[in-house]
Backbone and ligand atoms as CSV (ligand in chain L), in Angstrom:
chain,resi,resn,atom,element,x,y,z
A,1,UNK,N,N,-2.324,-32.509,-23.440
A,1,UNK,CA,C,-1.107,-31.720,-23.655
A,1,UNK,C,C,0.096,-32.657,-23.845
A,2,UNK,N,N,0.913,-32.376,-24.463
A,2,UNK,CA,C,1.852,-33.241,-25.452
A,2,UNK,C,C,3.101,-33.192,-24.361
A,3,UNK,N,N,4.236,-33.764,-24.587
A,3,UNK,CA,C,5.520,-33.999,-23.372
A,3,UNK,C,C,6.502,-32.262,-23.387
A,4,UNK,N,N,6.276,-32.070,-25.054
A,4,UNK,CA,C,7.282,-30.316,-25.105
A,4,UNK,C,C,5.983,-29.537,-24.443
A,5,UNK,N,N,4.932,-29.177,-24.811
A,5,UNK,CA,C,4.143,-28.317,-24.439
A,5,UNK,C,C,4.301,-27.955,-22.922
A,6,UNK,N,N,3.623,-28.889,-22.120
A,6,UNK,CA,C,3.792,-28.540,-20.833
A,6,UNK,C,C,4.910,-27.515,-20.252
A,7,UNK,N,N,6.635,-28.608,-20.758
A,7,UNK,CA,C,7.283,-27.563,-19.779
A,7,UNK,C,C,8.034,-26.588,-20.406
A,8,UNK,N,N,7.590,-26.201,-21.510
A,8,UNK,CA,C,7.284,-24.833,-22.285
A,8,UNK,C,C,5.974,-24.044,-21.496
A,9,UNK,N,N,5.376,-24.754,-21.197
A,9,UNK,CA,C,4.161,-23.441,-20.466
A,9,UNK,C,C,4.709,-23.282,-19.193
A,10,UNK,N,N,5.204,-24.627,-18.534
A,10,UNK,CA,C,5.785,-24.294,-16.966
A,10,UNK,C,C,6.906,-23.523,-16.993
A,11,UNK,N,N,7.668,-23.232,-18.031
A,11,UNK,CA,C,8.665,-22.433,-18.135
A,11,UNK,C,C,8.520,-20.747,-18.307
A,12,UNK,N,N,7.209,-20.792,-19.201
A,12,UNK,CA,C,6.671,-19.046,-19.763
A,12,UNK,C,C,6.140,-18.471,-18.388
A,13,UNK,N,N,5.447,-19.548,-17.964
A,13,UNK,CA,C,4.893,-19.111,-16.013
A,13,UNK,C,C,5.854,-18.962,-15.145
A,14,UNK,N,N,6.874,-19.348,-14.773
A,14,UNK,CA,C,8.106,-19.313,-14.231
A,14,UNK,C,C,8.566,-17.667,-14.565
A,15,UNK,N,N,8.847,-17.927,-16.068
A,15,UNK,CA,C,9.081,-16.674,-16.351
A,15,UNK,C,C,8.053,-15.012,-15.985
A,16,UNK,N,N,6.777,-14.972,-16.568
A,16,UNK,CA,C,5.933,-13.918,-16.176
A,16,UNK,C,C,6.406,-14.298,-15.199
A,17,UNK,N,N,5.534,-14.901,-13.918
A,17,UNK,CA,C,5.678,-14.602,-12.518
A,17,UNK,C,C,7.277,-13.981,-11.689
A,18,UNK,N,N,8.301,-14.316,-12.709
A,18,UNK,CA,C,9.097,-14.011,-11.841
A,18,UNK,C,C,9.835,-12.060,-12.293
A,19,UNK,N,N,9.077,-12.002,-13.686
A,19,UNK,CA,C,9.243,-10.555,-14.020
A,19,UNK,C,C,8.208,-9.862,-12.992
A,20,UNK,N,N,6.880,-10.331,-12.942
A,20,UNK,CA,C,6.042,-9.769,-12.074
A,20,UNK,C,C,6.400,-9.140,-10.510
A,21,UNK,N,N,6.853,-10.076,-10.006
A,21,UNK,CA,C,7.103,-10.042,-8.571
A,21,UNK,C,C,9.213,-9.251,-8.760
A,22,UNK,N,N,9.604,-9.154,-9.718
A,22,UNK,CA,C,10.874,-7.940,-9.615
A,22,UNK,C,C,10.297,-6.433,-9.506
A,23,UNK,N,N,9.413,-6.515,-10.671
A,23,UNK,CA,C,8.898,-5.584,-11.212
A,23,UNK,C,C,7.957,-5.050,-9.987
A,24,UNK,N,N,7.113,-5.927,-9.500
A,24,UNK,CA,C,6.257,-5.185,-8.178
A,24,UNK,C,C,6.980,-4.703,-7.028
A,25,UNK,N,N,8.713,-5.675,-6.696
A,25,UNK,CA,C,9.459,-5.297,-5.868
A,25,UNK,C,C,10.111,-4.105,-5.631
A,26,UNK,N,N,10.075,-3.436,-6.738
A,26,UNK,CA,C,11.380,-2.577,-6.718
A,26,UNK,C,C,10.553,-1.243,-6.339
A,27,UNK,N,N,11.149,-0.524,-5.778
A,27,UNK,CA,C,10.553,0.980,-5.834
A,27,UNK,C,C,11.291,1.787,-5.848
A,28,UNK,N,N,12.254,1.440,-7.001
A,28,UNK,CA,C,12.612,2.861,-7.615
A,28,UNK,C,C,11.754,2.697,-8.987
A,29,UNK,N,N,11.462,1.188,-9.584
A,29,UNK,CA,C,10.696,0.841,-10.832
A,29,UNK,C,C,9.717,1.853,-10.246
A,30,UNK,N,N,8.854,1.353,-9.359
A,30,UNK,CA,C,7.350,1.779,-8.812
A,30,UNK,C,C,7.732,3.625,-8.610
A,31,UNK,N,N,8.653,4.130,-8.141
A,31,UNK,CA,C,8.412,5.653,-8.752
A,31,UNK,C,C,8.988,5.941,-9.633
A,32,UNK,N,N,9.917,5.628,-10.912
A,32,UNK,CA,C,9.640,6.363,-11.989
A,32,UNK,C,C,8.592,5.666,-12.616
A,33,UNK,N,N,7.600,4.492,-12.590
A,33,UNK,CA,C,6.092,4.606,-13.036
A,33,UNK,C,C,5.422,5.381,-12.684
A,34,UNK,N,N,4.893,5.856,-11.009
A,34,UNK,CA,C,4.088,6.704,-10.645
A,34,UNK,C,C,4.172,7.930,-10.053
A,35,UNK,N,N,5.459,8.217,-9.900
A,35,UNK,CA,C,5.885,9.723,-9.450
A,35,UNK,C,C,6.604,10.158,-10.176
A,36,UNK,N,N,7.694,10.034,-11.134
A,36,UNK,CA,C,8.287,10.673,-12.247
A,36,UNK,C,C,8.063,12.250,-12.797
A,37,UNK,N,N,6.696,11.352,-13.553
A,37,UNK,CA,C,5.858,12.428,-14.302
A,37,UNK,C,C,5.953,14.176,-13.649
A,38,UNK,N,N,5.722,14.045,-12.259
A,38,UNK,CA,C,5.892,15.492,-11.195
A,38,UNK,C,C,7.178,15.146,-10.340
A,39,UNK,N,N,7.864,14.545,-9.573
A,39,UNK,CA,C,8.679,14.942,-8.862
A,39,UNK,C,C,10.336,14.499,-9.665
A,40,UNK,N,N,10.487,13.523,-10.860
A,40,UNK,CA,C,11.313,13.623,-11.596
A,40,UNK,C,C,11.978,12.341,-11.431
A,41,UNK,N,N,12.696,11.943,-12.613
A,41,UNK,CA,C,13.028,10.615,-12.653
A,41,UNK,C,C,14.459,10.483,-11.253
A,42,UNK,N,N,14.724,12.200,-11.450
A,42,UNK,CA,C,16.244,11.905,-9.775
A,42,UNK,C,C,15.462,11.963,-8.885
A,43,UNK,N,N,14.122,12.520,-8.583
A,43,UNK,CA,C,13.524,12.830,-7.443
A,43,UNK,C,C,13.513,14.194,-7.092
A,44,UNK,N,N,14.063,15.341,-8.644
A,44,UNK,CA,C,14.583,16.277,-7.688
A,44,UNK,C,C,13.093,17.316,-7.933
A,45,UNK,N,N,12.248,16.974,-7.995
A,45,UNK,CA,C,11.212,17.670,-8.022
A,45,UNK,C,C,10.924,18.479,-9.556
A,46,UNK,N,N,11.446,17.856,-10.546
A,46,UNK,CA,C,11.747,18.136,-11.609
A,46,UNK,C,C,10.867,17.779,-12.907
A,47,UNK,N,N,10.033,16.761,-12.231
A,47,UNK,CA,C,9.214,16.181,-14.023
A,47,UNK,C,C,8.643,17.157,-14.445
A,48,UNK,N,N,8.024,16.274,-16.068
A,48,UNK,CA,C,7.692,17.155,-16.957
A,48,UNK,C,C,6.284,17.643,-16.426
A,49,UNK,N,N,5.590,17.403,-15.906
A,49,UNK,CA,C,4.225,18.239,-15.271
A,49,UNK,C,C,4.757,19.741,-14.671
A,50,UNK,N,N,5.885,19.560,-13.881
A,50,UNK,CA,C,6.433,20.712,-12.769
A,50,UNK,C,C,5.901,21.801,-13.463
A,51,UNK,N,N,6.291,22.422,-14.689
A,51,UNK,CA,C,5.499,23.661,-15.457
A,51,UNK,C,C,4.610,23.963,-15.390
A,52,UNK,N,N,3.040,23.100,-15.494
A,52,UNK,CA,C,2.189,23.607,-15.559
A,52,UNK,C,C,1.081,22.900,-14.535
A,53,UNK,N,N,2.032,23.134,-13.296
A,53,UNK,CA,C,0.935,23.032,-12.228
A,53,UNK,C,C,1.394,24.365,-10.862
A,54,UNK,N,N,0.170,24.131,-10.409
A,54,UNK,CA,C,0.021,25.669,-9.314
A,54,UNK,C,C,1.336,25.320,-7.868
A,55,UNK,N,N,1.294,24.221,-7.892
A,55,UNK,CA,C,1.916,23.431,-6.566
A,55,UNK,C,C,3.307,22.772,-6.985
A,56,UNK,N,N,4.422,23.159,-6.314
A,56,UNK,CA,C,5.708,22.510,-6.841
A,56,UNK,C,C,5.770,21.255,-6.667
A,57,UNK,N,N,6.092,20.076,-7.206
A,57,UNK,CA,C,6.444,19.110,-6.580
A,57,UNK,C,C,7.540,18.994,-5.508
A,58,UNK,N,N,7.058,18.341,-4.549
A,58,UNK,CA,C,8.435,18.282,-3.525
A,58,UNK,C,C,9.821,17.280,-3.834
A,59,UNK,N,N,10.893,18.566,-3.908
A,59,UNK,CA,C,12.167,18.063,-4.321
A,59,UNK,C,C,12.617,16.488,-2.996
A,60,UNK,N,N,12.386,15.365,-3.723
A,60,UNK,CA,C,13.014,14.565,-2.648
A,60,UNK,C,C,14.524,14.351,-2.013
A,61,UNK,N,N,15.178,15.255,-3.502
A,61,UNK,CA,C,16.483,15.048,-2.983
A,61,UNK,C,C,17.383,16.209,-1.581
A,62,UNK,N,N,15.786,16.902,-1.224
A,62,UNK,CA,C,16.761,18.406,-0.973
A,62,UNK,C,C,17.018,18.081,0.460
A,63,UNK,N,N,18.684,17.843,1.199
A,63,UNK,CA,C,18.869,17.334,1.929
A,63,UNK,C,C,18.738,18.490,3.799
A,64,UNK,N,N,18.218,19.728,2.996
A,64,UNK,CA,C,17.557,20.753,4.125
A,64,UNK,C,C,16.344,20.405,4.372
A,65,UNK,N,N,15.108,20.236,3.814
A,65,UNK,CA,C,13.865,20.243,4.011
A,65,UNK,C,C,13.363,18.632,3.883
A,66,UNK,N,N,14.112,17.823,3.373
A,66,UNK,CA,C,13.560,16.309,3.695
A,66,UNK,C,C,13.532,16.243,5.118
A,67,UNK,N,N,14.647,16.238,6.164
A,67,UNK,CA,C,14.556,15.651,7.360
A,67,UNK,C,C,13.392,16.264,8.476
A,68,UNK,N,N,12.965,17.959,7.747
A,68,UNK,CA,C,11.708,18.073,8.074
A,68,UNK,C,C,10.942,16.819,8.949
A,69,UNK,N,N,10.461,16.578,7.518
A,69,UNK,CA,C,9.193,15.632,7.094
A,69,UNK,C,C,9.377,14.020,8.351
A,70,UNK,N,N,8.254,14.060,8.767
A,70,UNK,CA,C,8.336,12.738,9.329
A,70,UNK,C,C,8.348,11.501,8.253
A,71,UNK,N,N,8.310,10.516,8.807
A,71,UNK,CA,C,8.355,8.898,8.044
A,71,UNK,C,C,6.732,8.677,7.977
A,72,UNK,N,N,6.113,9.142,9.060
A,72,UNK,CA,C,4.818,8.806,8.998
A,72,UNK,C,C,3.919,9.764,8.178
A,73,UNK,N,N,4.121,10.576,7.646
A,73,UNK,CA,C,3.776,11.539,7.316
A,73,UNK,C,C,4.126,11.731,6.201
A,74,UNK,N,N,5.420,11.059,5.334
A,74,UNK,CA,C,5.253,10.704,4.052
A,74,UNK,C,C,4.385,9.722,3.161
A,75,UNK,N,N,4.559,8.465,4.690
A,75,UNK,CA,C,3.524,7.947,4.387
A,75,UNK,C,C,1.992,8.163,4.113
A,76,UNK,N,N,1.739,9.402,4.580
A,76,UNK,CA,C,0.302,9.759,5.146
A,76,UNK,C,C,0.073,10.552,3.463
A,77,UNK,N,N,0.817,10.942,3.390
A,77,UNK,CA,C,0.922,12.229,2.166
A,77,UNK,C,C,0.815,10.965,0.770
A,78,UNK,N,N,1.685,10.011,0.906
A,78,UNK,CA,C,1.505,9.016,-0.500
A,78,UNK,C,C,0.389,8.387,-0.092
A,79,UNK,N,N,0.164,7.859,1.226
A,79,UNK,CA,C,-1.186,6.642,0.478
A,79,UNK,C,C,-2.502,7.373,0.719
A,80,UNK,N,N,-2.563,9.149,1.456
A,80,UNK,CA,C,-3.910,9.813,1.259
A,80,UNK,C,C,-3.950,11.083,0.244
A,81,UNK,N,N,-2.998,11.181,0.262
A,81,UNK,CA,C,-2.514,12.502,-0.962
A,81,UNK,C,C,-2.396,13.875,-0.393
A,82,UNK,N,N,-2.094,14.447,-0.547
A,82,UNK,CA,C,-1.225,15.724,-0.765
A,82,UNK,C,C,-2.533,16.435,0.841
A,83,UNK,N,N,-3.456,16.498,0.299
A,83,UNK,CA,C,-4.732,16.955,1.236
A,83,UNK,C,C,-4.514,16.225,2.925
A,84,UNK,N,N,-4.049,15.381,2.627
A,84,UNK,CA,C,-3.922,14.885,4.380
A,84,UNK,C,C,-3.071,15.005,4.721
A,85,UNK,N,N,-1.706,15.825,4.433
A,85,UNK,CA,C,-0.957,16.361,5.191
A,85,UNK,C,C,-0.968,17.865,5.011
A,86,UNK,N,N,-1.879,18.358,4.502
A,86,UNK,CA,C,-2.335,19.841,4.481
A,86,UNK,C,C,-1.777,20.600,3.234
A,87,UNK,N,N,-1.455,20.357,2.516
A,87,UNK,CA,C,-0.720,20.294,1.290
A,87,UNK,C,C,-1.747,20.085,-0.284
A,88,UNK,N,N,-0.797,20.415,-1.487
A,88,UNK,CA,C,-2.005,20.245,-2.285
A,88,UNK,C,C,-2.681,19.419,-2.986
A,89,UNK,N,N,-3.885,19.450,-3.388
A,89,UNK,CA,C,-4.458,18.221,-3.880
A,89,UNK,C,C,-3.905,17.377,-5.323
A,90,UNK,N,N,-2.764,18.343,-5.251
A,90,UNK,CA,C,-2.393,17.773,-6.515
A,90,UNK,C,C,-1.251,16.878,-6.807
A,91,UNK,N,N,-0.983,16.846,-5.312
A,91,UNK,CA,C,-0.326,15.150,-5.031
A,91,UNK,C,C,-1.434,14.008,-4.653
A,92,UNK,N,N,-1.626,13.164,-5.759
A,92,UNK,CA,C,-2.608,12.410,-5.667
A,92,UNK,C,C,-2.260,11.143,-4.749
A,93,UNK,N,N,-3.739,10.456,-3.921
A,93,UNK,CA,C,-3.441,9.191,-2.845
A,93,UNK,C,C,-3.425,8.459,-3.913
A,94,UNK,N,N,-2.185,7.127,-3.922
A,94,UNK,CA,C,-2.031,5.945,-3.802
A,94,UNK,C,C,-2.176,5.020,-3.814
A,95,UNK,N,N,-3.471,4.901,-2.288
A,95,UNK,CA,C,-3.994,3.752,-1.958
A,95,UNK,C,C,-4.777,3.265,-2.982
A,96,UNK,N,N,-4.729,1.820,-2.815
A,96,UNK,CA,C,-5.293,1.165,-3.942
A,96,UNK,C,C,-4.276,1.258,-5.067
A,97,UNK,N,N,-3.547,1.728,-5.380
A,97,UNK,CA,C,-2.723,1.367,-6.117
A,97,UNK,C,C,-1.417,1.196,-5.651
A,98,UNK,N,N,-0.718,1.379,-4.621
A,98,UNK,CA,C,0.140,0.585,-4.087
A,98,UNK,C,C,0.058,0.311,-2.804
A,99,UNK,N,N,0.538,-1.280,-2.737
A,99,UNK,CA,C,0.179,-1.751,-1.173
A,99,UNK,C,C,0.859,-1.057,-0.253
A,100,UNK,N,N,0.125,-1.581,1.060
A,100,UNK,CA,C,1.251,-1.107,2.393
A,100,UNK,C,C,2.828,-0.854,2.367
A,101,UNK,N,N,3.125,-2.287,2.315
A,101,UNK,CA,C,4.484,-2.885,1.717
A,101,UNK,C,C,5.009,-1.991,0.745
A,102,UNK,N,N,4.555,-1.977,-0.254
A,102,UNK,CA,C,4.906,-1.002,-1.143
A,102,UNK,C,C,5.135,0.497,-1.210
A,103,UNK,N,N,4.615,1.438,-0.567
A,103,UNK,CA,C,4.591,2.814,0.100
A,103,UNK,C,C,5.915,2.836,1.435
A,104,UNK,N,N,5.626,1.802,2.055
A,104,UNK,CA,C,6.716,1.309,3.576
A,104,UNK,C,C,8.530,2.129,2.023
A,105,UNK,N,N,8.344,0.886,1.543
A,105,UNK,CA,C,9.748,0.772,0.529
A,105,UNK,C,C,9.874,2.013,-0.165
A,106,UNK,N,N,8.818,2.477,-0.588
A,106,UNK,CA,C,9.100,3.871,-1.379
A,106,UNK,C,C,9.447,5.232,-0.126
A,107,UNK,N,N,9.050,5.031,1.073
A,107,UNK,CA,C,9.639,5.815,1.946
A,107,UNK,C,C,10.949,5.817,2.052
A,108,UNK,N,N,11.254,4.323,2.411
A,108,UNK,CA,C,13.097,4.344,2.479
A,108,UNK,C,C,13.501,4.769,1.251
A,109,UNK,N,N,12.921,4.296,0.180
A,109,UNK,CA,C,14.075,4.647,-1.128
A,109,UNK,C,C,13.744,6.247,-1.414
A,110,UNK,N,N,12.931,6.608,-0.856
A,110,UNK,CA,C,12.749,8.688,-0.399
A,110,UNK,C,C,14.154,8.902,0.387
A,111,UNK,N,N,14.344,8.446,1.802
A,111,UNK,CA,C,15.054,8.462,2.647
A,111,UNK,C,C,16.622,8.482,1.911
A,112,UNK,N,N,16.760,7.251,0.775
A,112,UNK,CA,C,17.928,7.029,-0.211
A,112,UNK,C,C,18.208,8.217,-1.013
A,113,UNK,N,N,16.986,9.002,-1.473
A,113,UNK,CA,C,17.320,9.930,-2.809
A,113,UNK,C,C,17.563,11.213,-1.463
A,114,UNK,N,N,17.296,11.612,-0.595
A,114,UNK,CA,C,18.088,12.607,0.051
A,114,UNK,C,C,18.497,12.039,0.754
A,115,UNK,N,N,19.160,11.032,0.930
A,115,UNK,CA,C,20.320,10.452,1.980
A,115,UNK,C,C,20.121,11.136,3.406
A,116,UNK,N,N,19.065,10.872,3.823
A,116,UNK,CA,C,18.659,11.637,5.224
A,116,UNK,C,C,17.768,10.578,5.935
A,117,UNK,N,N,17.581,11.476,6.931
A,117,UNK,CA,C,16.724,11.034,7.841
A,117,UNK,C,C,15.384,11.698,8.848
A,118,UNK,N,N,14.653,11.412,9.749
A,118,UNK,CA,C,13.561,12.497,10.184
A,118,UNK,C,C,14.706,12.565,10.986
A,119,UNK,N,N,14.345,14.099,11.224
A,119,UNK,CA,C,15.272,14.861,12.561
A,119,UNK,C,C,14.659,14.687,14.096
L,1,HEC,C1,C,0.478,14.661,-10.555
L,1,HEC,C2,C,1.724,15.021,-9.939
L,1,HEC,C3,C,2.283,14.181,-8.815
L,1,HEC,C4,C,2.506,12.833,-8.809
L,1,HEC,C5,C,2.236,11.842,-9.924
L,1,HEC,C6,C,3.090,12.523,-7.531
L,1,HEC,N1,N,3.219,13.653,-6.782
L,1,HEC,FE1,FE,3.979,13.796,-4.914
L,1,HEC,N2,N,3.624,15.780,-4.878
L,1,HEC,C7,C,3.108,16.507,-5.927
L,1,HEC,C8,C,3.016,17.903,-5.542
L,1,HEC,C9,C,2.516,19.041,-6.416
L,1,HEC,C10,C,3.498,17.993,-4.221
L,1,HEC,C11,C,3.658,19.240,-3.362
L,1,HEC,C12,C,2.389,19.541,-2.640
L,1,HEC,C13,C,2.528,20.847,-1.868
L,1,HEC,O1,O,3.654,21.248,-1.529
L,1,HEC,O2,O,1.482,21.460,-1.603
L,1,HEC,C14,C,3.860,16.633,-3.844
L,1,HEC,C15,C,4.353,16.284,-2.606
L,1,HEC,C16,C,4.776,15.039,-2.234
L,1,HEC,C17,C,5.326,14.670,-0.963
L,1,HEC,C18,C,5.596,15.639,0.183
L,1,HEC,C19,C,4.469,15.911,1.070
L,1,HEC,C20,C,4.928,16.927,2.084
L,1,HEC,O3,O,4.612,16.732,3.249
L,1,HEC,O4,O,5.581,17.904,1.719
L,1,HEC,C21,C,5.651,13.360,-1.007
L,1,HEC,C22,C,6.263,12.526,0.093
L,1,HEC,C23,C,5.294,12.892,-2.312
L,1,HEC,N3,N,4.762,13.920,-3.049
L,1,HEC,C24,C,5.525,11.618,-2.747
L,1,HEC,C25,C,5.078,11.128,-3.983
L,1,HEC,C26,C,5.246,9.781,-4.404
L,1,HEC,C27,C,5.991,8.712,-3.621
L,1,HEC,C28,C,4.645,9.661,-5.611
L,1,HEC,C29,C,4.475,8.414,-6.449
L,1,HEC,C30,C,3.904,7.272,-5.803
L,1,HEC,C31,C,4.128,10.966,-5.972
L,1,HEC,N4,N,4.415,11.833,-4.957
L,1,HEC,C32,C,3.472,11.256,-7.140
L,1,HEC,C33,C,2.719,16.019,-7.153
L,1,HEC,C34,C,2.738,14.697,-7.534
């Protein structure tokens, strides 16, 4: 490998890796990729699925019925799906597709879109 090559490749690696690890960080990125579609790009339970399914998506922003919900129990609901908190199967589990870490962050940034807390 020639003297430009190298830190042209150490530079393109620098680069991917450091889009990678923003891009895996963020979780508001990580739900409008994987929750959008049904609960809506505000959260307000609004995506384009909402029509033609039996089960509403749950509005995250609604600042009456979020503080409901426990912390653990959102958790329980994203990384096993809709069925393990008694709810419908048509909030799909997670796991395996986002880490611990990752679900932890999408709780708080839940917590952010209704500016609440568990009661
Ligand atoms: C295919 C559609 C769909 C997708 C995608 C989806 N959800 Fe849901 N979600 C639902 C539906 C429908 C419900 C309501 C279930 C019910 O009330 O029976 C729900 C409910 C929930 C609940 C509330 C559970 C409760 O106790 O009321 C949480 C939290 C949640 N979703 C988070 C997420 C997160 C975070 C993502 C993305 C990682 C996501 N959902 C992706 C359809 C979806």
């Amino acid at each position: 490998m020639n003297k430009i090559t190298l830190p042209v490749l150490f530079t393109i690696i620098l680069a991917v890796a450091g889009i990678r690890s923003a891009w895996a960080e963020n979780p508001e990125s990580n739900y409008r990729l994987y929750c959008a579609q049904c609960h809506g790009l505000k959260g307000n339970g609004a995506g384009i699925n909402k029509a033609d399914m039996s089960a509403t998506p749950r509005d995250h922003t609604n600042r009456a019925e979020m503080p409901k919900l426990k912390d653990k129990d959102l958790y329980l609901a994203i990384e096993q799906g809709g069925v393990a908190v008694g709810k419908s199967a048509l909030m799909p589990a997670w796991n395996g597709v986002l880490t611990d870490t990752e679900i932890k962050e999408i709780v708080a940034y839940l917590r952010k879109l209704c500016n609440c807390s568990e009661e």
